[in-house]
Predicted model as a PDB file, atoms N, CA, C, CB and O in Angstrom, pLDDT in the B-factor column:
MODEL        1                                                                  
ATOM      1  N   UNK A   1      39.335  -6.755  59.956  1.00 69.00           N  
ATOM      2  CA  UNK A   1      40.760  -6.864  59.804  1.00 69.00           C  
ATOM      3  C   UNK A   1      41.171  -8.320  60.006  1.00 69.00           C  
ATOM      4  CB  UNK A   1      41.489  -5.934  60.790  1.00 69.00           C  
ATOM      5  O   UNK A   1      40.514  -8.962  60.826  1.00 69.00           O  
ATOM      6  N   UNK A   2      42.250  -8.969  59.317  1.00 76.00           N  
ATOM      7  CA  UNK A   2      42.990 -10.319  59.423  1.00 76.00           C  
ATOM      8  C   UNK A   2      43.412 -10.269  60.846  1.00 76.00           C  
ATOM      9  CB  UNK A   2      44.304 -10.527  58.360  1.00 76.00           C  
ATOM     10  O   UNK A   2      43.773 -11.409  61.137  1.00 76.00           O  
ATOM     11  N   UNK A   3      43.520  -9.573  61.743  1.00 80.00           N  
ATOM     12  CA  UNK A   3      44.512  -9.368  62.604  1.00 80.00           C  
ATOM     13  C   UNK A   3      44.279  -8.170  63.581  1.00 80.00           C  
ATOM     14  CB  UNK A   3      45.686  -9.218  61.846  1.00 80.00           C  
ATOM     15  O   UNK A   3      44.123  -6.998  63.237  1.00 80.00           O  
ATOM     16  N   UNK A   4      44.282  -8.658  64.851  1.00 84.00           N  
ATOM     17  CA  UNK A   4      43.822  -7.627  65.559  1.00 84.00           C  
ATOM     18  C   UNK A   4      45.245  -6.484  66.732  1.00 84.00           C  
ATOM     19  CB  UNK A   4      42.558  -8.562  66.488  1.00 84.00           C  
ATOM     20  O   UNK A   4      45.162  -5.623  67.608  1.00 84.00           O  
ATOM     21  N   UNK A   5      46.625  -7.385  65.827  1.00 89.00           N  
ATOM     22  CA  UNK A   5      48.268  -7.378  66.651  1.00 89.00           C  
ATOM     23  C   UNK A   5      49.012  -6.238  65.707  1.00 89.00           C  
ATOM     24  CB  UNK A   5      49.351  -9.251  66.542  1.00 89.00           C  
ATOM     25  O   UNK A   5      48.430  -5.854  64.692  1.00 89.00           O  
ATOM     26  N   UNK A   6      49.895  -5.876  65.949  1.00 87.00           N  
ATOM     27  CA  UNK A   6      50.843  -5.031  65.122  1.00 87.00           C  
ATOM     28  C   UNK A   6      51.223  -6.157  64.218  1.00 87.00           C  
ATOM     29  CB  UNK A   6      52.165  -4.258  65.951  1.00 87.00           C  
ATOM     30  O   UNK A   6      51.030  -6.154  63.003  1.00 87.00           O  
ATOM     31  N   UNK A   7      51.999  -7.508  65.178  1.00 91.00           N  
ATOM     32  CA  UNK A   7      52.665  -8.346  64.862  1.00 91.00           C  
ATOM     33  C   UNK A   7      52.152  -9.174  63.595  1.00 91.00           C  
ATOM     34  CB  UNK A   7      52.855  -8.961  65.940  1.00 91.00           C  
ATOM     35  O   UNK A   7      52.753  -9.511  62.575  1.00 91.00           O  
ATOM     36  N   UNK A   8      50.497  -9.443  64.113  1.00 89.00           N  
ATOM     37  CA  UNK A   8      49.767 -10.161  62.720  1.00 89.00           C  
ATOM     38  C   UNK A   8      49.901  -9.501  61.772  1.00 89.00           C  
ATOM     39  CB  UNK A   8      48.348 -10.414  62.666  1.00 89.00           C  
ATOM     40  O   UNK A   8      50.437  -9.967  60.766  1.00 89.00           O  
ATOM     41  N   UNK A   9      49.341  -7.925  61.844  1.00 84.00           N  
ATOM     42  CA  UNK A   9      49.505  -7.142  60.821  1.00 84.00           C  
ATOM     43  C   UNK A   9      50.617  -7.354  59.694  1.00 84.00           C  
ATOM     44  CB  UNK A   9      49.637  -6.027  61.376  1.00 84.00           C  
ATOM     45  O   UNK A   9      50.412  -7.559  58.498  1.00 84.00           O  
ATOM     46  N   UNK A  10      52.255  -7.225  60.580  1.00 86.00           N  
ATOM     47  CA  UNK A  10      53.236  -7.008  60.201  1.00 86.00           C  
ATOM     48  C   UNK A  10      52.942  -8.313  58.997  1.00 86.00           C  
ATOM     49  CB  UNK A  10      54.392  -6.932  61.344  1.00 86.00           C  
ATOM     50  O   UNK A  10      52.443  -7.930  57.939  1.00 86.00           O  
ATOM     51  N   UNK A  11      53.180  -9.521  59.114  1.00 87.00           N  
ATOM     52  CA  UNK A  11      53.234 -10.713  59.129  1.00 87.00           C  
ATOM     53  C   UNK A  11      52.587 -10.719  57.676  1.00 87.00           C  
ATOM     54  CB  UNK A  11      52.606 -11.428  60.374  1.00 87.00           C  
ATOM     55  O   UNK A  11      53.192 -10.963  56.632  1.00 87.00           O  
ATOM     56  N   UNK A  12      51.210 -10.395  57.815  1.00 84.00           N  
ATOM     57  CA  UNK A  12      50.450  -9.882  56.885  1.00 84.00           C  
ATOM     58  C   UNK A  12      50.707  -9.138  55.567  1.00 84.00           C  
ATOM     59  CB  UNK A  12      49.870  -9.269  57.476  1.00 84.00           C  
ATOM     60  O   UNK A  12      50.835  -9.603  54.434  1.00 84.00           O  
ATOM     61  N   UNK A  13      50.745  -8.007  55.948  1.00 87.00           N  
ATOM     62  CA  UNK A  13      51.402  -7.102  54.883  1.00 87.00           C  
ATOM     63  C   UNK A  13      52.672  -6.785  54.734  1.00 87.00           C  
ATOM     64  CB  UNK A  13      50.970  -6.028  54.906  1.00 87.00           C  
ATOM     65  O   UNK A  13      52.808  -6.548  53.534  1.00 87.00           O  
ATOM     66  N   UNK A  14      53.574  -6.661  55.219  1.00 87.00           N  
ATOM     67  CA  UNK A  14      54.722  -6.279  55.068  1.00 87.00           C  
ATOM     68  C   UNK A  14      55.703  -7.633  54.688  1.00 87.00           C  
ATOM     69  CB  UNK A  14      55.048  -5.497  56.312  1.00 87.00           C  
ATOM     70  O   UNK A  14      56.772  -7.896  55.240  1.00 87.00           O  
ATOM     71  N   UNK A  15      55.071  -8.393  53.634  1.00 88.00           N  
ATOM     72  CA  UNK A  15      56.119  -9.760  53.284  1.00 88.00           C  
ATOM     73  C   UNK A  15      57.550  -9.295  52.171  1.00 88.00           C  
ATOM     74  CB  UNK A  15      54.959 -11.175  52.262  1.00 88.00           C  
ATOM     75  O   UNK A  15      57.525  -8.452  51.274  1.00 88.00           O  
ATOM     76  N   UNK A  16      58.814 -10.234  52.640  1.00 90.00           N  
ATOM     77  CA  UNK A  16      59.249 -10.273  51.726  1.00 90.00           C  
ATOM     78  C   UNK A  16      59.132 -10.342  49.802  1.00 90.00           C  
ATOM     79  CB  UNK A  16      59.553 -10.807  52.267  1.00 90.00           C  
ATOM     80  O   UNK A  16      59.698  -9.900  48.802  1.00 90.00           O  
ATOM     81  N   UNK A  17      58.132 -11.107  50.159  1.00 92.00           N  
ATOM     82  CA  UNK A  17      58.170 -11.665  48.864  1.00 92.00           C  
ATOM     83  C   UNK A  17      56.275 -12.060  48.849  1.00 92.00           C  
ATOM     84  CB  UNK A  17      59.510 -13.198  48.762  1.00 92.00           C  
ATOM     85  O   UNK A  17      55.736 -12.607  49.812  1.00 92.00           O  
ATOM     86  N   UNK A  18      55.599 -11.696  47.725  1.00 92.00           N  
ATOM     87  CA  UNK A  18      54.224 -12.349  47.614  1.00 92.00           C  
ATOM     88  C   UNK A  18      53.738 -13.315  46.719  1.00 92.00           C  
ATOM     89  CB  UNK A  18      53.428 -11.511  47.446  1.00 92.00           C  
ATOM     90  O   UNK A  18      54.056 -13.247  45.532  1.00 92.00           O  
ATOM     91  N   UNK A  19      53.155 -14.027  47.054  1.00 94.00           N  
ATOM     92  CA  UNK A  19      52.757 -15.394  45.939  1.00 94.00           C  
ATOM     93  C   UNK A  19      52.451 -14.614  44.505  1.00 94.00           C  
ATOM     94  CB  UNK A  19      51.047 -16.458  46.506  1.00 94.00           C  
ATOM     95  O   UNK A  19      52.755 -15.173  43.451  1.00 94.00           O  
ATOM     96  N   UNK A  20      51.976 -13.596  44.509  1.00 94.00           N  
ATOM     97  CA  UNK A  20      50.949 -13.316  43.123  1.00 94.00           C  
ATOM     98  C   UNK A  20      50.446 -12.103  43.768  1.00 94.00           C  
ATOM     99  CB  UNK A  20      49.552 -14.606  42.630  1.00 94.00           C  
ATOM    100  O   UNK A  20      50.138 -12.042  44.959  1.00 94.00           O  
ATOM    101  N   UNK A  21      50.334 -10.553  42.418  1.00 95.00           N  
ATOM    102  CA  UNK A  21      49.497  -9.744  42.218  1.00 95.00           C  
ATOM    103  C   UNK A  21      48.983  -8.943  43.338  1.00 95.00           C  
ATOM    104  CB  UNK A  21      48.679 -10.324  41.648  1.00 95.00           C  
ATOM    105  O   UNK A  21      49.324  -7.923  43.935  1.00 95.00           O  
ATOM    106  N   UNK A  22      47.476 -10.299  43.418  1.00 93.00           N  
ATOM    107  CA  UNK A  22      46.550 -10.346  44.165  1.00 93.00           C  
ATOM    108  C   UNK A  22      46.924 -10.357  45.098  1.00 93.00           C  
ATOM    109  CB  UNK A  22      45.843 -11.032  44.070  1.00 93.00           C  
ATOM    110  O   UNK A  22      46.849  -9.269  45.670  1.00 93.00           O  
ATOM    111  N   UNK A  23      47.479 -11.363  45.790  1.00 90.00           N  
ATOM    112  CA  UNK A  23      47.918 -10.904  47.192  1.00 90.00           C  
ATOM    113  C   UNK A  23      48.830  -9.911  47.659  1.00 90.00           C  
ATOM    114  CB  UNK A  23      48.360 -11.806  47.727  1.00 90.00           C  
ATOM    115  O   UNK A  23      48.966  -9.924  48.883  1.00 90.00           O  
ATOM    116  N   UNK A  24      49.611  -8.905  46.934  1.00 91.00           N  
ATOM    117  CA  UNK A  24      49.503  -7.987  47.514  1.00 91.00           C  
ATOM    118  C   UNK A  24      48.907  -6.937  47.292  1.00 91.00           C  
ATOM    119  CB  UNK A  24      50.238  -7.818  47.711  1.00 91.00           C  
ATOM    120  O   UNK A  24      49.256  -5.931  47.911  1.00 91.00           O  
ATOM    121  N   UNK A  25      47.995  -6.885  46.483  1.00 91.00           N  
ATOM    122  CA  UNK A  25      46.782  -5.409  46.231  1.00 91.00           C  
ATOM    123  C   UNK A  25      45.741  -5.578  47.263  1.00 91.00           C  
ATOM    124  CB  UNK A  25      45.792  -5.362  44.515  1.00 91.00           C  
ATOM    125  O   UNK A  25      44.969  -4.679  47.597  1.00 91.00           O  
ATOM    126  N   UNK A  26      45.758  -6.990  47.842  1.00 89.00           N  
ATOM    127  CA  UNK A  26      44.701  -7.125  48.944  1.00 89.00           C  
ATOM    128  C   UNK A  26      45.300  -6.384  50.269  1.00 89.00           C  
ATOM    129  CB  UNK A  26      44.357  -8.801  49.264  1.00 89.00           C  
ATOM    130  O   UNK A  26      44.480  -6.350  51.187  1.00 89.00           O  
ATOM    131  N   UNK A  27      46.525  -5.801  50.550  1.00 88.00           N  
ATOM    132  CA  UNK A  27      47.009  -5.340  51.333  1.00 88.00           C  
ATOM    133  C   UNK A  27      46.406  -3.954  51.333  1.00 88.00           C  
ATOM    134  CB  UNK A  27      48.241  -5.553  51.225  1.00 88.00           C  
ATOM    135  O   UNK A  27      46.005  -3.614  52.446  1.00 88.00           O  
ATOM    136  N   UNK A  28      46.271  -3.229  50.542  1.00 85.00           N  
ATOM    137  CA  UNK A  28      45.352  -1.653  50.261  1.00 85.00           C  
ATOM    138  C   UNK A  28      43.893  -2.062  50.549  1.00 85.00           C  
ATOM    139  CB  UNK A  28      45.421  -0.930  48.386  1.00 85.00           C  
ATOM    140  O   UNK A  28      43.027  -1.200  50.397  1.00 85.00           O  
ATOM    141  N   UNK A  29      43.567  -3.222  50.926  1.00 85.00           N  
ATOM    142  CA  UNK A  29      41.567  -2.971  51.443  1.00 85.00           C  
ATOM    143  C   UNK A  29      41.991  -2.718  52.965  1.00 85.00           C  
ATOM    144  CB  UNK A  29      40.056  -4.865  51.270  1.00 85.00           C  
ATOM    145  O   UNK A  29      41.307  -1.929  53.617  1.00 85.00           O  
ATOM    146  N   UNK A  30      42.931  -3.259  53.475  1.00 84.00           N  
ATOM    147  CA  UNK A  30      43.489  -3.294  55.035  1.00 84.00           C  
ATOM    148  C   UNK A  30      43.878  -1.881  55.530  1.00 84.00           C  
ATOM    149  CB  UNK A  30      44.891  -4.271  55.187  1.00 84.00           C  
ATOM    150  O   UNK A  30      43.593  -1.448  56.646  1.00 84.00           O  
ATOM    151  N   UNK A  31      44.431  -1.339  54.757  1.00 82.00           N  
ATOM    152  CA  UNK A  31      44.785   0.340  54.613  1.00 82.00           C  
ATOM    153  C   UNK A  31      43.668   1.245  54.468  1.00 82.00           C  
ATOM    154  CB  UNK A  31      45.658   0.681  53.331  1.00 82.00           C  
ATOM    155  O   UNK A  31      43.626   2.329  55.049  1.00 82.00           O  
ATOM    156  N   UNK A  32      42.688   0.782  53.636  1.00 83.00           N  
ATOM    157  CA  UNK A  32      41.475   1.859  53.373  1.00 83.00           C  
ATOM    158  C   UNK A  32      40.445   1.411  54.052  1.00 83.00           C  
ATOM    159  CB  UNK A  32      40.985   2.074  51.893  1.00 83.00           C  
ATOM    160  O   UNK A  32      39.361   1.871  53.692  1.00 83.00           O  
ATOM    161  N   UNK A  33      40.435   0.303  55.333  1.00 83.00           N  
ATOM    162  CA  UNK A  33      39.539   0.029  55.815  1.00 83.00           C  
ATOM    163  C   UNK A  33      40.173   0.898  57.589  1.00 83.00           C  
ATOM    164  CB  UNK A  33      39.215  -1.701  55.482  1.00 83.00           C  
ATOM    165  O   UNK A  33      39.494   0.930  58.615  1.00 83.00           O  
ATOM    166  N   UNK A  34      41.193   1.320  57.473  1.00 83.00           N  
ATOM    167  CA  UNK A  34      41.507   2.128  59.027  1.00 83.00           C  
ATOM    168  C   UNK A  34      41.614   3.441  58.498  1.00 83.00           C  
ATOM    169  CB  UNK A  34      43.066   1.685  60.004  1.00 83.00           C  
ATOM    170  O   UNK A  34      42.001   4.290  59.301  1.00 83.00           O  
ATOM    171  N   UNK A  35      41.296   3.910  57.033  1.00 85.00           N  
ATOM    172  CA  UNK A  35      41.321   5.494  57.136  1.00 85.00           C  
ATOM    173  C   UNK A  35      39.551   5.783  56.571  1.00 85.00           C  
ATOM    174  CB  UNK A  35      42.832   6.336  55.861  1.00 85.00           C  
ATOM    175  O   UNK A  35      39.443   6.151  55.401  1.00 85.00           O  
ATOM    176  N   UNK A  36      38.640   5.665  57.143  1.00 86.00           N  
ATOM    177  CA  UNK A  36      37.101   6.012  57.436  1.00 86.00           C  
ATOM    178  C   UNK A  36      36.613   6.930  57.992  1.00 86.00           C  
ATOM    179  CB  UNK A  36      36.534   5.297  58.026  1.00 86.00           C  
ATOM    180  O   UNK A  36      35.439   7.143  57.687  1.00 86.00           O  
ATOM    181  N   UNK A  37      37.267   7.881  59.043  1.00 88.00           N  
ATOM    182  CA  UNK A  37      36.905   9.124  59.321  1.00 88.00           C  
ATOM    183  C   UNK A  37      38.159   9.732  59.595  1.00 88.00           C  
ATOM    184  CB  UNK A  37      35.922   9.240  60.367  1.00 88.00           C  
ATOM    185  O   UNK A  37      39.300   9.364  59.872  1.00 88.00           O  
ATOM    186  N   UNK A  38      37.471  10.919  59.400  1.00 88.00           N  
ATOM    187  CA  UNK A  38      38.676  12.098  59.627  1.00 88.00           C  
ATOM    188  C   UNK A  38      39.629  12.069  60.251  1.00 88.00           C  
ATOM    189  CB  UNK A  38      38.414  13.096  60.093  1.00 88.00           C  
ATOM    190  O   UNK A  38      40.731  12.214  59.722  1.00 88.00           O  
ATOM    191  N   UNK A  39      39.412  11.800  62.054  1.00 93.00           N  
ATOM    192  CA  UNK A  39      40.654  11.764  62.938  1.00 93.00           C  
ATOM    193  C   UNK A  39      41.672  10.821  62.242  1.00 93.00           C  
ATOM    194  CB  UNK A  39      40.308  11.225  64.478  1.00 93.00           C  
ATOM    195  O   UNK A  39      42.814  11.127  61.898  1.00 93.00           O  
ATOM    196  N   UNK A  40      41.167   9.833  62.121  1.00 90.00           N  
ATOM    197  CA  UNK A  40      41.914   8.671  61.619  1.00 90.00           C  
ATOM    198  C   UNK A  40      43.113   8.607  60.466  1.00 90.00           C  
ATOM    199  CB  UNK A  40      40.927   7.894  61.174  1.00 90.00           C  
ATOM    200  O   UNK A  40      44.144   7.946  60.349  1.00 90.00           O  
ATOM    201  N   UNK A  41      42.343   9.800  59.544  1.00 90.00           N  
ATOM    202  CA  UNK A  41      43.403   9.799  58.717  1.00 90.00           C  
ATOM    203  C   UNK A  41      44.328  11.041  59.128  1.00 90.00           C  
ATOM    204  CB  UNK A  41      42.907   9.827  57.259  1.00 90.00           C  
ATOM    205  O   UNK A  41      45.552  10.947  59.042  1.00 90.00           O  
ATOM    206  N   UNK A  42      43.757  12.099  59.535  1.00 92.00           N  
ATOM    207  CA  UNK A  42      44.764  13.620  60.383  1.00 92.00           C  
ATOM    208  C   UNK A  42      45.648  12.654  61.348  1.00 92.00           C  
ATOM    209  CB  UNK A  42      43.525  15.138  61.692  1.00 92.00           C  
ATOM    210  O   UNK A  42      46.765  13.170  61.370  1.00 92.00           O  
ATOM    211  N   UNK A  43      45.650  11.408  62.209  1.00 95.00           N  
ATOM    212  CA  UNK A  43      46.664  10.724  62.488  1.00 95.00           C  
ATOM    213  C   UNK A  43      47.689  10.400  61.753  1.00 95.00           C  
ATOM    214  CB  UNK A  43      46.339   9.909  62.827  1.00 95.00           C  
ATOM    215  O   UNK A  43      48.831  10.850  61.842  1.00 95.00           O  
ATOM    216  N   UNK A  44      47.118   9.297  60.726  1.00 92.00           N  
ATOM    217  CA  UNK A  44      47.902   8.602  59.557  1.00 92.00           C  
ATOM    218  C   UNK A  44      48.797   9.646  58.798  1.00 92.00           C  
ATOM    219  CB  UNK A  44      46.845   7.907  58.465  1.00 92.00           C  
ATOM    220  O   UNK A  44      49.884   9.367  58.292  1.00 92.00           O  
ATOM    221  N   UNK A  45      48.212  10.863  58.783  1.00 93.00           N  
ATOM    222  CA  UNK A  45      48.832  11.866  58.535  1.00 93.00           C  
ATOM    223  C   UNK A  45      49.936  12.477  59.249  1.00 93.00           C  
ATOM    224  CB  UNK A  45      48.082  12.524  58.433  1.00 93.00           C  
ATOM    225  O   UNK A  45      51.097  12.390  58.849  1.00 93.00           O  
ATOM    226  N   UNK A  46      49.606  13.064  60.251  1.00 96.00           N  
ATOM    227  CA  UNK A  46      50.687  13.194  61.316  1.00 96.00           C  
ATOM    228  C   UNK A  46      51.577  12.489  61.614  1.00 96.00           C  
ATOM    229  CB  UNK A  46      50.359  13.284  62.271  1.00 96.00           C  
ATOM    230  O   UNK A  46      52.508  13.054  62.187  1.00 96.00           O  
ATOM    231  N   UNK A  47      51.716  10.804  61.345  1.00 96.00           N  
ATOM    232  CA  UNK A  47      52.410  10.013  61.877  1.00 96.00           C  
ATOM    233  C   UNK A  47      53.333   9.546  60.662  1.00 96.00           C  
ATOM    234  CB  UNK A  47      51.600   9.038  62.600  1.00 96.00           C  
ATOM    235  O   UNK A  47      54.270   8.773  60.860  1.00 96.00           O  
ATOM    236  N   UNK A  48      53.067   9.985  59.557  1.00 96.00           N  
ATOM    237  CA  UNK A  48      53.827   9.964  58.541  1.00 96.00           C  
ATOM    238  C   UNK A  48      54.581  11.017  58.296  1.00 96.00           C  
ATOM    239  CB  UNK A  48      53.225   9.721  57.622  1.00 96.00           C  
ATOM    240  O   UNK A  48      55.526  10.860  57.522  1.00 96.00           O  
ATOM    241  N   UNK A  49      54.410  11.962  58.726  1.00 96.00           N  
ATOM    242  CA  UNK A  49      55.013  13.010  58.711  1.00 96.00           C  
ATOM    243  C   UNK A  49      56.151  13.261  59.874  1.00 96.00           C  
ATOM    244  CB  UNK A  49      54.028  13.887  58.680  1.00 96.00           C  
ATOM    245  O   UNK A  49      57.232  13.799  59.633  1.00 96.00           O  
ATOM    246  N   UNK A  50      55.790  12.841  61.029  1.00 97.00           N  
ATOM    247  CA  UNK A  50      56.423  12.536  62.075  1.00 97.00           C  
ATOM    248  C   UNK A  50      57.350  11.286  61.683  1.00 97.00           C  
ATOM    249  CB  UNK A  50      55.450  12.329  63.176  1.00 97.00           C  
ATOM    250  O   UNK A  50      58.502  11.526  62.045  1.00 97.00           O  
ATOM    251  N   UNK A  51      57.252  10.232  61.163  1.00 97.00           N  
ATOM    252  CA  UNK A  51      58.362   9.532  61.014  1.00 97.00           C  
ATOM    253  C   UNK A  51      59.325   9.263  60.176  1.00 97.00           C  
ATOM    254  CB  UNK A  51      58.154   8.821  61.164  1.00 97.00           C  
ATOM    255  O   UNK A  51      60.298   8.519  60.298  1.00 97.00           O  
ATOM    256  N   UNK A  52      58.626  10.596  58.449  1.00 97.00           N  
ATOM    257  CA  UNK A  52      59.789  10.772  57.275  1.00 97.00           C  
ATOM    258  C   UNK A  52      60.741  11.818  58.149  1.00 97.00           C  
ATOM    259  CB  UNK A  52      59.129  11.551  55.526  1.00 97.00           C  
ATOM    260  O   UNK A  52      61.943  11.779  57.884  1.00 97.00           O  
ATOM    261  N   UNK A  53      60.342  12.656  59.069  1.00 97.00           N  
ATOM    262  CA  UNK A  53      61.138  13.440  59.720  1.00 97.00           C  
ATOM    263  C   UNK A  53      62.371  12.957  60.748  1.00 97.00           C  
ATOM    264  CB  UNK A  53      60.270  14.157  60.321  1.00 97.00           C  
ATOM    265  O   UNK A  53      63.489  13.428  60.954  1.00 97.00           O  
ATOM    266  N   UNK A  54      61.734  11.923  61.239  1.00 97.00           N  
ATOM    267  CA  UNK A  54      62.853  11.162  62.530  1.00 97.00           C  
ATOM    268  C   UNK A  54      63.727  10.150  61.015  1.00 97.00           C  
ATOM    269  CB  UNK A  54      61.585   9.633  64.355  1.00 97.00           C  
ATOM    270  O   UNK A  54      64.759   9.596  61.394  1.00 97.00           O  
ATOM    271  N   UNK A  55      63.450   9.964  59.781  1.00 97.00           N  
ATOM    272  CA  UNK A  55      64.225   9.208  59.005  1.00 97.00           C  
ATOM    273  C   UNK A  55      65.149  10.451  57.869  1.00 97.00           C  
ATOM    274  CB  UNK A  55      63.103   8.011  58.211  1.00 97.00           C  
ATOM    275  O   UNK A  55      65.691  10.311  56.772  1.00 97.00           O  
ATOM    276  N   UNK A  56      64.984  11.548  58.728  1.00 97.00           N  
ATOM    277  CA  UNK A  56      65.975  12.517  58.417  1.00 97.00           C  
ATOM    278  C   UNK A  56      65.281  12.840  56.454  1.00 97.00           C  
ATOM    279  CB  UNK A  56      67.963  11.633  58.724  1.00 97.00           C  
ATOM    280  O   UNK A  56      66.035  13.046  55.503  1.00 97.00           O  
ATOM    281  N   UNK A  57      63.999  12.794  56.384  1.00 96.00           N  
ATOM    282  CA  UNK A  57      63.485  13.297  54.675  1.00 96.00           C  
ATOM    283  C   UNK A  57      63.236  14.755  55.357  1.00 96.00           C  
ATOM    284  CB  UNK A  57      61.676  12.342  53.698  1.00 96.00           C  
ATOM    285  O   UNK A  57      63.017  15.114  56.514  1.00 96.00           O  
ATOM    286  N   UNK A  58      63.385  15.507  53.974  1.00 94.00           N  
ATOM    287  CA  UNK A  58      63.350  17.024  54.060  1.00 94.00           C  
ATOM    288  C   UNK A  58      62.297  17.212  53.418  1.00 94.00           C  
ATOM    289  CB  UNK A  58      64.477  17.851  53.530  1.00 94.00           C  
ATOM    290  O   UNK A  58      61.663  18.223  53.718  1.00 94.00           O  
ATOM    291  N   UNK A  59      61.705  16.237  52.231  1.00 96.00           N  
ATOM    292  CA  UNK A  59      60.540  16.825  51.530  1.00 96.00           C  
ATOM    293  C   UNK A  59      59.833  15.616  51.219  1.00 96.00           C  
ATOM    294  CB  UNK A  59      60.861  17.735  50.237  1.00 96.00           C  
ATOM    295  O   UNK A  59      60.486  14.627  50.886  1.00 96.00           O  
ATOM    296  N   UNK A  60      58.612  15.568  51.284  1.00 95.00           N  
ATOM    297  CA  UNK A  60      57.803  14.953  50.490  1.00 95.00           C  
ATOM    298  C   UNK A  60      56.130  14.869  50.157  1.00 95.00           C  
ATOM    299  CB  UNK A  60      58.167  14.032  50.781  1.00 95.00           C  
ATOM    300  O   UNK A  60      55.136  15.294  50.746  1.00 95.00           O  
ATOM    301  N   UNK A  61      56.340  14.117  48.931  1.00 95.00           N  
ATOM    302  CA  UNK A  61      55.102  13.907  48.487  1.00 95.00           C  
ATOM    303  C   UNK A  61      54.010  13.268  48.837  1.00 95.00           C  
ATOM    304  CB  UNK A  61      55.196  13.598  47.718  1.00 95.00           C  
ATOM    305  O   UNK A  61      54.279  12.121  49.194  1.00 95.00           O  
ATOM    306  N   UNK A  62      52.784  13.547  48.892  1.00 91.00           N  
ATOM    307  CA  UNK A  62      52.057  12.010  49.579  1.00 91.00           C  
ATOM    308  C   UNK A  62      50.518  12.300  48.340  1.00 91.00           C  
ATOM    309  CB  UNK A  62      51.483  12.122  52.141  1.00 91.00           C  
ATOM    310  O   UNK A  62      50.145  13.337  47.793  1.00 91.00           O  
ATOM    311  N   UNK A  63      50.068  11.161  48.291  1.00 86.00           N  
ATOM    312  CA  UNK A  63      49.242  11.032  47.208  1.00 86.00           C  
ATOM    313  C   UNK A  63      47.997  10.566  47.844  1.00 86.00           C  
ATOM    314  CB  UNK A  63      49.787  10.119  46.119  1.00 86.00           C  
ATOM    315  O   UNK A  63      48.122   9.730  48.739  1.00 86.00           O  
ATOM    316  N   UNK A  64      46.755  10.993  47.510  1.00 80.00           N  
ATOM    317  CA  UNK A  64      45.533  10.028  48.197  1.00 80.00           C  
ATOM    318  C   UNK A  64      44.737   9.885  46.783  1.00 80.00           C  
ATOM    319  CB  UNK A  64      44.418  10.884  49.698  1.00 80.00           C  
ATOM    320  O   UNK A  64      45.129  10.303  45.694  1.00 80.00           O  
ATOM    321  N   UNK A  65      43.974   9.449  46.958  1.00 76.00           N  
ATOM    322  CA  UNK A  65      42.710   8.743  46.273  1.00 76.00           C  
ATOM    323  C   UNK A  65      41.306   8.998  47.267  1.00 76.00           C  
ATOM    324  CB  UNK A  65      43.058   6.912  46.110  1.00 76.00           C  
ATOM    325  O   UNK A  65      40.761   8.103  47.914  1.00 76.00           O  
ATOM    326  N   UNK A  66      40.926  10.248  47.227  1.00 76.00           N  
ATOM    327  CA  UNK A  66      39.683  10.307  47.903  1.00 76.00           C  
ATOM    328  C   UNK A  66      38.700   9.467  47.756  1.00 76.00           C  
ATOM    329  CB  UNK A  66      39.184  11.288  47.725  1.00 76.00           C  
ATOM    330  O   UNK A  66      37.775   9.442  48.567  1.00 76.00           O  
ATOM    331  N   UNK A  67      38.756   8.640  46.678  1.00 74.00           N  
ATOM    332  CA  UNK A  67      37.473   7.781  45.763  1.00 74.00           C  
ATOM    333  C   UNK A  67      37.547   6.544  46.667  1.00 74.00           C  
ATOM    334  CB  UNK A  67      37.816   7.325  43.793  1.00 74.00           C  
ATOM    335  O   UNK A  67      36.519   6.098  47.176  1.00 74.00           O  
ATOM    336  N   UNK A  68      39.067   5.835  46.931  1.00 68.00           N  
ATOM    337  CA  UNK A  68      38.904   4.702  47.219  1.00 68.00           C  
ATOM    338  C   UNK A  68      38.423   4.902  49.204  1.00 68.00           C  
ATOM    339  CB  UNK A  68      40.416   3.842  46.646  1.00 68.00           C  
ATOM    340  O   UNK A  68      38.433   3.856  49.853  1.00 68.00           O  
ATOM    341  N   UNK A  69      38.185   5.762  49.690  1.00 71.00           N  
ATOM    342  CA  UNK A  69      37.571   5.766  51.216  1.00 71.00           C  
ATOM    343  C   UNK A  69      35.754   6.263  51.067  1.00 71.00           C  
ATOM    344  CB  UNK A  69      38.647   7.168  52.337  1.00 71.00           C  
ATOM    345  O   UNK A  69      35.231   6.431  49.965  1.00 71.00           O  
ATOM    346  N   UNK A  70      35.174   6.397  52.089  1.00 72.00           N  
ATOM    347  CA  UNK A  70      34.183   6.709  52.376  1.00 72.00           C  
ATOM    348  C   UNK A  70      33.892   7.611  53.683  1.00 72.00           C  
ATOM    349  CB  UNK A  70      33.690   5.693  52.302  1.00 72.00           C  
ATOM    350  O   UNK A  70      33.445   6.911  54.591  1.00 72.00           O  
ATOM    351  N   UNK A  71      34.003   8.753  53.971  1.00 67.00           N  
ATOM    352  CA  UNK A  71      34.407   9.403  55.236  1.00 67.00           C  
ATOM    353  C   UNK A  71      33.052   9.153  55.721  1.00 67.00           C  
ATOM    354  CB  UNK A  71      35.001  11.021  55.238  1.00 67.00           C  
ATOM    355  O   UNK A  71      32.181   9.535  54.939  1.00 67.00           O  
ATOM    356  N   UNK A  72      32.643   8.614  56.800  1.00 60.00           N  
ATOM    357  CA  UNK A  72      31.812   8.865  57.888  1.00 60.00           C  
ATOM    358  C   UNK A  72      32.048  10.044  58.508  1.00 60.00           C  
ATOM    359  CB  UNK A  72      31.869   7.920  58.778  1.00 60.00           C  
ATOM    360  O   UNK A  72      31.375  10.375  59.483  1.00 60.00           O  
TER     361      UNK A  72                                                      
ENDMDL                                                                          
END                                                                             
C-alpha cells in the first residue's frame, strides 16, 4: 500500500481532481489489494451496507468482479 494512514489513503485516492486516466484507475489496485480473503471482504461488505443505511439509502446495488481478486 502507498500509505499505511486513513489520512494518506484519503490524500491518495479520494482527489478532487486527477492528472490523467491512469492515475485514477491506479486507485482500484489499492481496493483489490485489501479485499484477498473472505473476512475482509464480509467486512467491506457490512460496512457498506452499514453506512448507505446511516446515509438514509433504502436500496442498493453493489457490483463485484470476482476475476479482478484472488481469495486466499
Amino acid at each position: 500500500m502507498p500509505s499505511y494512514t486513513v489520512e494518506g489513503l484519503n490524500e491518495l485516492v479520494f482527489k478532487e481532481h486527477y492528472q490523467h486516466l491512469e492515475e485514477y484507475l491506479t486507485t482500484f489496485g489499492y481496493s483489490c489489494a485489501v479485499m484477498q480473503k473472505p473476512e475482509h471482504i464480509e467486512r467491506i461488505a457490512y460496512e457498506l451496507a452499514q453506512d448507505t443505511q446511516a446515509e438514509g439509502v433504502r436500496y442498493i446495488e453493489v457490483r463485484f468482479a470476482r476475476s479482478s481478486i484472488s481469495i486466499i
